[in-house]
C-alpha positions as CSV (number, residue, x, y, z in Angstrom):
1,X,-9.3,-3.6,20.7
2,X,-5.9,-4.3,22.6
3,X,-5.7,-2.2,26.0
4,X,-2.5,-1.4,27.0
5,X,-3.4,0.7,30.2
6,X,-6.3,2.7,31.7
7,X,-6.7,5.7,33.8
8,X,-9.8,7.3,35.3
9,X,-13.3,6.2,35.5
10,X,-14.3,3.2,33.3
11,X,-17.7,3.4,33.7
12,X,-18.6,6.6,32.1
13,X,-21.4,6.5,29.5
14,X,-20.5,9.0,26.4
15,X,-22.8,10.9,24.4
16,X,-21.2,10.2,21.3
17,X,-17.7,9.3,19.7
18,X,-15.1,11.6,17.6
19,X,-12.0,11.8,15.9
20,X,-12.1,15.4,15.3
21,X,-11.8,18.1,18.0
22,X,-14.3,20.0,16.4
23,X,-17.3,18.2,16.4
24,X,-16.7,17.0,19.9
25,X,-19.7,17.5,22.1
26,X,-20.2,17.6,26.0
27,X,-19.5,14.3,27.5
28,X,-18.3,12.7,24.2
29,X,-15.4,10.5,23.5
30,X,-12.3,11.6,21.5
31,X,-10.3,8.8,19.6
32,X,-6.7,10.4,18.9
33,X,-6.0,8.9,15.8
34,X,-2.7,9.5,14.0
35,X,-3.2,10.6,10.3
36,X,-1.2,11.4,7.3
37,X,-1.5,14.6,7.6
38,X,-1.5,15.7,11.2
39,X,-1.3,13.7,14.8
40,X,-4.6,13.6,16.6
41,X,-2.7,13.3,19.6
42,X,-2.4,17.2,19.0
43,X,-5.7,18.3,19.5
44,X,-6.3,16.3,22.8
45,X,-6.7,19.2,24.9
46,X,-8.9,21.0,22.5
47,X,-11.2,18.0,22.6
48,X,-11.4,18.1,26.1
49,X,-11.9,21.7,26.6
50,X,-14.7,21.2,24.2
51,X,-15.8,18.7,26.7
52,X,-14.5,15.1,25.8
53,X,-14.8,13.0,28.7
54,X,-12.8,10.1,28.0
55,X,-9.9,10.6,25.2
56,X,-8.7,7.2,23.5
57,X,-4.9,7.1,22.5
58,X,-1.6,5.3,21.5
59,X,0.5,7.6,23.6
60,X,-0.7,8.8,27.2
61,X,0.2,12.9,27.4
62,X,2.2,14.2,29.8
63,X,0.0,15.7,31.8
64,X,-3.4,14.2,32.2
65,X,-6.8,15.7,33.7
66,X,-8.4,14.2,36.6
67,X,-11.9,14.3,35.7
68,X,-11.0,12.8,32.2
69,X,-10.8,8.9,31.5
70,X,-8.0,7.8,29.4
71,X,-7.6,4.4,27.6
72,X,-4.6,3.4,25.8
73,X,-4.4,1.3,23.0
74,X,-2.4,-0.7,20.3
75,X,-4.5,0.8,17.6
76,X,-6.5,4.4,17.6
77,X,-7.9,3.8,14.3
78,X,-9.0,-0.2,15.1
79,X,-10.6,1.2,18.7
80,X,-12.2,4.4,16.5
81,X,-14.0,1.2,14.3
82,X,-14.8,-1.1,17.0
83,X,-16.0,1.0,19.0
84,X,-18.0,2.6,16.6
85,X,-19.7,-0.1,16.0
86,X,-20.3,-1.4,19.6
87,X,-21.9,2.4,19.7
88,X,-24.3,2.3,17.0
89,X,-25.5,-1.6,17.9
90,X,-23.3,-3.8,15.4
91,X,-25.2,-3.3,12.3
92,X,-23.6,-5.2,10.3
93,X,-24.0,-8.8,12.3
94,X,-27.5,-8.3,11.1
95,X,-26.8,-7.2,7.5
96,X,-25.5,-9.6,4.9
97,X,-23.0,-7.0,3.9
98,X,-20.6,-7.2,0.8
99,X,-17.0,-5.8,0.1
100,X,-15.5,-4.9,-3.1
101,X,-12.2,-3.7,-3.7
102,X,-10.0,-3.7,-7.1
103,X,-8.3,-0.6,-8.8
104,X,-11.3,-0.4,-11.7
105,X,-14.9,-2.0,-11.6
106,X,-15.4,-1.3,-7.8
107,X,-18.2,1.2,-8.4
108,X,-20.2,-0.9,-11.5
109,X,-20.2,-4.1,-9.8
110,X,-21.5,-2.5,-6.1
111,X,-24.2,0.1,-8.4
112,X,-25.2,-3.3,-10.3
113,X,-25.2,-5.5,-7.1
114,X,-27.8,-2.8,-5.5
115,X,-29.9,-2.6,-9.0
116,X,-30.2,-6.4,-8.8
117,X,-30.9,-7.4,-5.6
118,X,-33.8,-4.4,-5.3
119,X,-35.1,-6.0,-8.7
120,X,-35.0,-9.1,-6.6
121,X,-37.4,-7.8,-4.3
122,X,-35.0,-7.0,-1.1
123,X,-33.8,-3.9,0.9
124,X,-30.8,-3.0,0.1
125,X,-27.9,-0.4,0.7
126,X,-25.1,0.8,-1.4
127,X,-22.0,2.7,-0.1
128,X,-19.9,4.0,-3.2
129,X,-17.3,6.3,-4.6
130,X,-21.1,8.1,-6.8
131,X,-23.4,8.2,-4.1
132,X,-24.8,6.0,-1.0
133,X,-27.9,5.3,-1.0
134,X,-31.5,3.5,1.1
135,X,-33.0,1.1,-1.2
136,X,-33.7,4.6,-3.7
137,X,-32.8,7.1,-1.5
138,X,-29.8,9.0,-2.0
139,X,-27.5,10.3,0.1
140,X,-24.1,12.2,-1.1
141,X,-21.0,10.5,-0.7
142,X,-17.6,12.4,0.0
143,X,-15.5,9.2,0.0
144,X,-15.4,5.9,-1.7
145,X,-15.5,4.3,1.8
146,X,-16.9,6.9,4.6
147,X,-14.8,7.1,7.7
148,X,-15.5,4.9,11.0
149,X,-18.3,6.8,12.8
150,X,-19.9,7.0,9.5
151,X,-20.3,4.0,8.0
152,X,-21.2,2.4,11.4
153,X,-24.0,5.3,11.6
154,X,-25.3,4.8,7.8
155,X,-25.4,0.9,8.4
156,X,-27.3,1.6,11.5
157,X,-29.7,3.9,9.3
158,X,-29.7,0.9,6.4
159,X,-31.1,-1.5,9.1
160,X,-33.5,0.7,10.8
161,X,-34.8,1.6,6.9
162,X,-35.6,-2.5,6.3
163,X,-32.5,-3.6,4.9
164,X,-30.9,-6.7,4.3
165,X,-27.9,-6.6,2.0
166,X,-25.6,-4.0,1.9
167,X,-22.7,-3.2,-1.1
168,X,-19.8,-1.4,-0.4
169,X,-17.0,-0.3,-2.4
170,X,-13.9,-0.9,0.2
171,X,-10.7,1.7,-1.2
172,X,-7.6,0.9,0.1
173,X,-7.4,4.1,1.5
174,X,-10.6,2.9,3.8
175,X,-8.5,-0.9,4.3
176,X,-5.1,0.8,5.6
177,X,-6.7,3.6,8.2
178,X,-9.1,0.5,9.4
179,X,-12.4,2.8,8.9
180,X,-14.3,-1.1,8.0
181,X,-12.7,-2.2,11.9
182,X,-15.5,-4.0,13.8
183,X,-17.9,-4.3,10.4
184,X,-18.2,-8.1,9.9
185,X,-18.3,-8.6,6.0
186,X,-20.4,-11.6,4.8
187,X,-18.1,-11.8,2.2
188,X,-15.4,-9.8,-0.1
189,X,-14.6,-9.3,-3.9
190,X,-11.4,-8.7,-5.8
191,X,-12.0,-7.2,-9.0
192,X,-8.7,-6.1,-10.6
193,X,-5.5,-4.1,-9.8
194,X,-3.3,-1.9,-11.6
195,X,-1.6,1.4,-11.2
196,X,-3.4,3.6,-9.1
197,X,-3.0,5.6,-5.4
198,X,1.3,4.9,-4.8
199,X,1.1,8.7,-3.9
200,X,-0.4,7.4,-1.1
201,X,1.0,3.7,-0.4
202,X,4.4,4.4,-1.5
203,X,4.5,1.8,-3.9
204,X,2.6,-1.0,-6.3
205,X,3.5,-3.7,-3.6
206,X,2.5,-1.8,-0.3
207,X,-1.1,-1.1,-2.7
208,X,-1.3,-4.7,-3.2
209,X,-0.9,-5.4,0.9
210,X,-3.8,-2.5,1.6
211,X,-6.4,-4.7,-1.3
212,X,-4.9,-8.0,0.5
213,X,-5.3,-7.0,4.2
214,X,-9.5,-6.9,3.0
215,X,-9.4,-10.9,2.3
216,X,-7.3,-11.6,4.9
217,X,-9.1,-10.6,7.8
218,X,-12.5,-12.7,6.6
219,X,-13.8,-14.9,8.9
220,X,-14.5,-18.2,8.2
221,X,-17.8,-18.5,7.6
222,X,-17.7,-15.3,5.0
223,X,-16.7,-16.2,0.7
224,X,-14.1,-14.6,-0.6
225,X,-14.4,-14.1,-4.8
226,X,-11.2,-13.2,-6.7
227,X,-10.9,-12.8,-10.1
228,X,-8.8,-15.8,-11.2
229,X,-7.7,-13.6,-15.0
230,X,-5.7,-11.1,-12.7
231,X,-2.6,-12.3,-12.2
232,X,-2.9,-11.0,-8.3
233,X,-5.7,-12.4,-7.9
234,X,-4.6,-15.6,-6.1
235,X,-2.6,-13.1,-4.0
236,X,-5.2,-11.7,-2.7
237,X,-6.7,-14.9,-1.1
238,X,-3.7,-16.8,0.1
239,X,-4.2,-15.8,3.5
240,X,-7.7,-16.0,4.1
241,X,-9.7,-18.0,6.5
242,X,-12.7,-17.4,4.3
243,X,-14.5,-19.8,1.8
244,X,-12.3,-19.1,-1.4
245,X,-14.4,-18.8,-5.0
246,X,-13.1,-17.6,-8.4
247,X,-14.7,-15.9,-11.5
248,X,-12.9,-15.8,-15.1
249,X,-13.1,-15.4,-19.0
250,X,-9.5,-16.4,-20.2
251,X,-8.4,-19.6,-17.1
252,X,-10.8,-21.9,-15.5
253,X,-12.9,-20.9,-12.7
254,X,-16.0,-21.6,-10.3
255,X,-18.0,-19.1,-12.5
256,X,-16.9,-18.9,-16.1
257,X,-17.9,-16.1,-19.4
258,X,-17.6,-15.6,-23.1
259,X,-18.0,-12.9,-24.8
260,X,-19.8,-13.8,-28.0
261,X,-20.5,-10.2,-29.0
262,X,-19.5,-6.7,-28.1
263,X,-21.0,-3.6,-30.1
264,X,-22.5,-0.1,-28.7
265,X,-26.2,-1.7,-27.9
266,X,-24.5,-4.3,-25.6
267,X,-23.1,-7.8,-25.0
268,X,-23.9,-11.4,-25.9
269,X,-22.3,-13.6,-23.3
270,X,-22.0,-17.5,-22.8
271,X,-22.6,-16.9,-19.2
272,X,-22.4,-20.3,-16.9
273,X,-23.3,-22.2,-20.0
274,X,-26.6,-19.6,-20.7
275,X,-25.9,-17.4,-23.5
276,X,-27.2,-14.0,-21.9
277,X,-27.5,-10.6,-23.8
278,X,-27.0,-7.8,-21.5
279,X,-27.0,-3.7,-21.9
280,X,-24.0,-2.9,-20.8
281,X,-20.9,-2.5,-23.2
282,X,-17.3,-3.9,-23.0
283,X,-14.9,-6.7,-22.1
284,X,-14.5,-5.2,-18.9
285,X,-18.0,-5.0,-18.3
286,X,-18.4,-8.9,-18.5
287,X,-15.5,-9.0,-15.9
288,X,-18.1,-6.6,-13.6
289,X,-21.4,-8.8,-14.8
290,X,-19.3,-12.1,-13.8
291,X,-18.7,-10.6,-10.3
292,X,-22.3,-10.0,-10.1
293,X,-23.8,-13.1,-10.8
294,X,-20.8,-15.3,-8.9
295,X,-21.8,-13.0,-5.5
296,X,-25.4,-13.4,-6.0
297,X,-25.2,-17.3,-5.9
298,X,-22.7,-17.5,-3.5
299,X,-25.5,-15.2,-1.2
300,X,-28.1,-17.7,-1.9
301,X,-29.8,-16.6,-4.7
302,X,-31.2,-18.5,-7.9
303,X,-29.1,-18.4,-11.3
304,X,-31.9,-18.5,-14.0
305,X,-33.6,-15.3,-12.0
306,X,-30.7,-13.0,-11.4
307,X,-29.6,-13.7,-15.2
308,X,-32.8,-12.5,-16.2
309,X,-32.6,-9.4,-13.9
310,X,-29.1,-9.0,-14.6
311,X,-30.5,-8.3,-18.6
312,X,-32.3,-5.4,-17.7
313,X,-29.6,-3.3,-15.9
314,X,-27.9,-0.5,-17.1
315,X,-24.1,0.3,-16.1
316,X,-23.4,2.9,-13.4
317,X,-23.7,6.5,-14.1
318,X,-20.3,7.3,-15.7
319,X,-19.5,4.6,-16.4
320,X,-19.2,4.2,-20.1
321,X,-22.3,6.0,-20.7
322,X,-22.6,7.3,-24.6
323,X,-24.2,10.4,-26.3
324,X,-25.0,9.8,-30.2
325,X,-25.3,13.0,-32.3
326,X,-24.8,13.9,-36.2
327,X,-23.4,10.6,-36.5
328,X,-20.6,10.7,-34.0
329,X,-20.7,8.4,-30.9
330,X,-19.3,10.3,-27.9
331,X,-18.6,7.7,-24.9
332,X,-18.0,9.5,-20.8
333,X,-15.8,6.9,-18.5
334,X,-14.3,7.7,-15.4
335,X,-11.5,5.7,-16.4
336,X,-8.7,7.6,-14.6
337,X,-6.1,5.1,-14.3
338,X,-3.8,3.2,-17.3
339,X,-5.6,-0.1,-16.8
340,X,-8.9,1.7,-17.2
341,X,-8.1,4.2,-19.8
342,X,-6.6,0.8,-21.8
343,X,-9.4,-1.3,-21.3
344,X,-12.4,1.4,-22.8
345,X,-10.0,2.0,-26.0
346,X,-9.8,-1.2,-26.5
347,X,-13.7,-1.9,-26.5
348,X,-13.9,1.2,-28.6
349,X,-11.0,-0.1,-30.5
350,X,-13.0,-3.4,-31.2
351,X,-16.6,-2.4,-31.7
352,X,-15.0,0.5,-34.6
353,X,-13.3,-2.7,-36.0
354,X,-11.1,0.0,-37.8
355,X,-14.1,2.1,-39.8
356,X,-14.1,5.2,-38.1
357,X,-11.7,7.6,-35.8
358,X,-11.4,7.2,-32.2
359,X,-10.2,10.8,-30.4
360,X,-9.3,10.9,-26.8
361,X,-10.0,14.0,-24.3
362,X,-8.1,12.8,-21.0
363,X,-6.3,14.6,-18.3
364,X,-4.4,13.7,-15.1
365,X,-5.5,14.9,-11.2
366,X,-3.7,16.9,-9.7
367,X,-2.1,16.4,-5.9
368,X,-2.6,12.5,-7.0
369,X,0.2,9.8,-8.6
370,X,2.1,11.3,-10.4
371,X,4.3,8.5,-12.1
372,X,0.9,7.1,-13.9
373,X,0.8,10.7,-15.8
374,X,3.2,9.5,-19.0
375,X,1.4,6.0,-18.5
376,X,-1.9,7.3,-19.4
377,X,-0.8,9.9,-22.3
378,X,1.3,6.8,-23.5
379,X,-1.7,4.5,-23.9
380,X,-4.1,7.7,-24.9
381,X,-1.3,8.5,-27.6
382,X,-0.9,4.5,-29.0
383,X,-4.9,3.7,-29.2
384,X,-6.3,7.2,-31.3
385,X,-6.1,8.7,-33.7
386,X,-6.1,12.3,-31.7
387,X,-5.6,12.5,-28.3
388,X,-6.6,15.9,-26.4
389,X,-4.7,16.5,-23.4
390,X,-6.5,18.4,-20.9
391,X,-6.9,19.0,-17.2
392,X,-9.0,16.2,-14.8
393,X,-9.4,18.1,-11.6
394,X,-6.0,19.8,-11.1
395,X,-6.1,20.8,-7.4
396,X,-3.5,22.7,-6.4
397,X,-1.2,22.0,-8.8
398,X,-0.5,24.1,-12.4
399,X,-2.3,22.5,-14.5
400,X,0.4,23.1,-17.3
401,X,2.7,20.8,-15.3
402,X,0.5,18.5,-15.2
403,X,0.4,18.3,-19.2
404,X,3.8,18.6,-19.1
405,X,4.1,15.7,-17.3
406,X,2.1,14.0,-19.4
407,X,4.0,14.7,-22.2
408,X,7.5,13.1,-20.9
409,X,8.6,9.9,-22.4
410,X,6.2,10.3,-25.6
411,X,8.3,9.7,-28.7
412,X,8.1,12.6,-31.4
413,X,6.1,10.0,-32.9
414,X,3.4,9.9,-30.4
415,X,3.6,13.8,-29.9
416,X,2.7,14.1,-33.3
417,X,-0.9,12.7,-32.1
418,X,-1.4,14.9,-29.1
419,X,-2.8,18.3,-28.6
420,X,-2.4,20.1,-24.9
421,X,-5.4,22.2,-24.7
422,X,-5.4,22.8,-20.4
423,X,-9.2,24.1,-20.5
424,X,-11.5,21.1,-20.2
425,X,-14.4,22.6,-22.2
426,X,-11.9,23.6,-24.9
427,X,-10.3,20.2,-25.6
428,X,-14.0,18.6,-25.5
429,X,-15.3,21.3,-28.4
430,X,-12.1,20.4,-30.2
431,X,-12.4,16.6,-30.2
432,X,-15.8,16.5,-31.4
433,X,-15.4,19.7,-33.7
434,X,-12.4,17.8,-35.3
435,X,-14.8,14.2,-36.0
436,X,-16.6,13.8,-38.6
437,X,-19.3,11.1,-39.0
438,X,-19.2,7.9,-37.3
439,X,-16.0,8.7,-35.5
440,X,-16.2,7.8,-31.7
441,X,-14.9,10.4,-28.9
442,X,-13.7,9.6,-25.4
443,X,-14.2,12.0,-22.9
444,X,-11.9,9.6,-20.1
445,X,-11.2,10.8,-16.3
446,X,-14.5,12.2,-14.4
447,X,-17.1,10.3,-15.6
448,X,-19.9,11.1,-12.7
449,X,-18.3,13.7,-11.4
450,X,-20.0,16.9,-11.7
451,X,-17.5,19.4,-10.5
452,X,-13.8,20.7,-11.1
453,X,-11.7,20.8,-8.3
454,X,-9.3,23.9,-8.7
455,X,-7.4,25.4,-6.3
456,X,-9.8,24.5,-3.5
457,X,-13.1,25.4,-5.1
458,X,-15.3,23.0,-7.2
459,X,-16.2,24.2,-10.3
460,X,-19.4,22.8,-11.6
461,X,-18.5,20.7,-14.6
462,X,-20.0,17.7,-16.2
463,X,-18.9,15.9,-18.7
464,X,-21.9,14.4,-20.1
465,X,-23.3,17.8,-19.9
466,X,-20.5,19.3,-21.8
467,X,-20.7,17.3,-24.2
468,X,-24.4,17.5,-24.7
469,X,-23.9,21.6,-25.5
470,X,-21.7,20.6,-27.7
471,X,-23.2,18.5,-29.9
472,X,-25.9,20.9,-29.2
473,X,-24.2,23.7,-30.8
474,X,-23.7,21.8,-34.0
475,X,-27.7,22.0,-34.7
476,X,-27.0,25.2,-35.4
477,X,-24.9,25.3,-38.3
């Protein structure tokens, strides 16, 4: 934490440490962070009318309080983290704590990294965009990475509980507004990056820097695996002080696959020279298993054994999971961006092998990127036969826009395959009404998600559950 000046008491002891006025308690700290949205430089004197006794800033106001310490620093959002974690005892210097980052795969390779290791007899944590959770334990998650105070607070939690390894999913959101600042990372994974989030970075470069800035502030004495098939993916390394390991299918690497077989019951691989069958479905799938296996070596642990554990998993809820009814096979992804949305067709694409239909509900969130939109309808259009345009979770926005822009830049040709249909439940009862047998149906975009987020309120909505009254439905005739 850089101090640039100080004023008032320095020896105070605080009760506990916030970054919103609100929740600040008597005798607490307030860290004025500067945000997106508003300027926590704002709400100063709230926080210390609601009884912040020391307020941490960039800028020093005006007027300043005498009974109130103030600290001035380089970085709100770096003090918020470090101090955070001074607060709550370090946890992670006692944790052997993992970071993964990458547009798509973040959640499956954390979810399978947790599954493994507790089938590997540890304690462990997981911190993801589905859920958090204590060796079994659940806790909700609201964000892929939880802000400052709590991660710092869950970590301490994860060590009281027993814990010893901990998987994170790190967002690039989380990376730029320094919520992992003062969590030492035993080491760090790139999975894959594509098209996603420039509503908030700007553009695909300034993304690229927020995945990068993960790797590059690695210690020495942590790994760093990157996936060596991504053509970023020696980007993402170049910097770092860290021991540097890659994983691949298609280029050499440290740890190498093959995908001998792909169908709906799972995948054959040649996996470090062991040909491995494994539950989980798809190319991108290896790509997650790959990460698995590399990171369990690289924390010590023994190939033949985690090969054999990594056989029994299943993938992450969501996450590819399939519904078979009547003879259709109806597949739920969250695959919500181009690269993901591409990468399921194109394991549905090869396990159908051209026998059957392949129909595609997908929409676009609203209040998100909006220059993916005519990506996604453009690769939903090319790789099925039908693709149902619907809405994801629109937000604030009309949904009817949304479709709209969707729509722009498909060629008459490619319009010809596509049917608007904004209600969710609607363009799911069409898809599978409009199958017949041994047709496959994606249903892409919210995958775990069990709500719709409209104007404000979240509907409850789940896919899998949708899709399940469906087929349900067709019993009856």
């Amino acid at each position: 934490m850089a101090l640039r000046a100080t004023q008032g008491d320095m020896e105070l002891g605080v009760t506990g440490i916030y970054f919103d006025s609100r929740q600040v308690r008597q005798d607490g700290l307030f860290v004025a962070v500067p945000g997106t949205q508003v300027d926590g430089h704002a709400f100063i004197p709230k926080a210390i009318d609601q009884g912040a006794r020391v307020i941490v800033c960039e800028v020093l106001p005006e007027e300043t309080r005498v009974h109130v310490t103030y600290v001035q620093v380089a970085s709100a959002a770096v003090a918020l983290g470090e101090m955070a974690a001074n607060f709550y005892g370090n946890p992670s210097e006692k944790l052997k704590l993992v970071g993964i980052t990458g547009t798509n795969g973040k959640t499956s390779t954390a979810t399978l990294l947790h599954r493994l290791f507790i089938a590997l007899g540890y304690q462990v944590g997981l911190i993801s965009t589905v859920e958090n959770k204590i060796n079994e334990e659940v806790l909700p998650a609201t964000h892929t990475t939880p802000d400052a105070v709590q991660l710092q607070a869950l970590l301490q939690r994860m060590l009281q509980a027993g814990c010893t390894h901990v998987f994170m999913e790190a967002s690039s959101h989380a990376i730029v507004q320094e919520r992992m600042a003062g969590t030492r990372v035993t080491g760090a994974v790139f999975t894959n990056i594509s098209h996603d989030h420039l509503d908030y970075h700007g553009d695909f470069n300034s993304y690229i820097k927020a995945k990068k800035k993960l790797f590059d502030g690695l210690p020495k004495t942590a790994f760093a695996l990157t996936n060596a098939d991504d053509k970023r993916g020696a980007v993402m390394v170049q910097n770092t002080a860290a021991q540097i390991h890659t994983y691949g299918i298609k280029t050499d690497a440290d740890f190498k696959a093959k995908v001998l077989s792909n169908t709906l019951e799972g995948l054959e691989l040649s996996i470090q020279q062991h040909a491995v069958w494994f539950g989980l479905i798809g190319r991108f799938n290896a790509y997650n298993l790959l990460a698995v296996l590399a990171t369990a070596l690289l924390l010590g642990e023994e190939e033949e054994e985690v090969l054999l554990q990594l056989s029994r998993l299943k993938s992450a809820t969501g996450r590819f999971e399939t519904v078979q009814a009547h003879g259709l096979t109806v597949v739920i992804d969250y695959a919500h961006t181009p690269d993901a949305l591409e990468n399921v067709l194109a394991t549905l694409e090869e396990i159908n092998d051209g026998r059957a239909h392949i129909y595609t509900v997908v929409g676009c969130g609203g209040n998100r990127d909006k220059t993916k939109r005519p990506l996604m309808a453009k690769i939903a259009a090319a790789k099925s036969t039908k693709a149902y345009f619907t809405s994801d979770n629109p937000r604030d926005e009309d949904p009817e826009q949304i479709l709209a822009d969707m729509q722009e830049g498909l060629s008459p040709v490619e319009l010809r395959k596509v049917l608007s249909i904004a209600d969710r439940r609607s363009a799911i009862k069409a898809a599978i009404l409009g199958a017949e047998e041994g047709d496959m149906i994606l249903v892409a975009g919210k995958g775990h998600e069990t709500y719709q987020e409209i104007k404000g309120v979240k509907h409850p909505f789940d896919d899998k559950e949708e899709v399940k009254k469906i087929l349900a439905l067709l019993n009856q005739k």
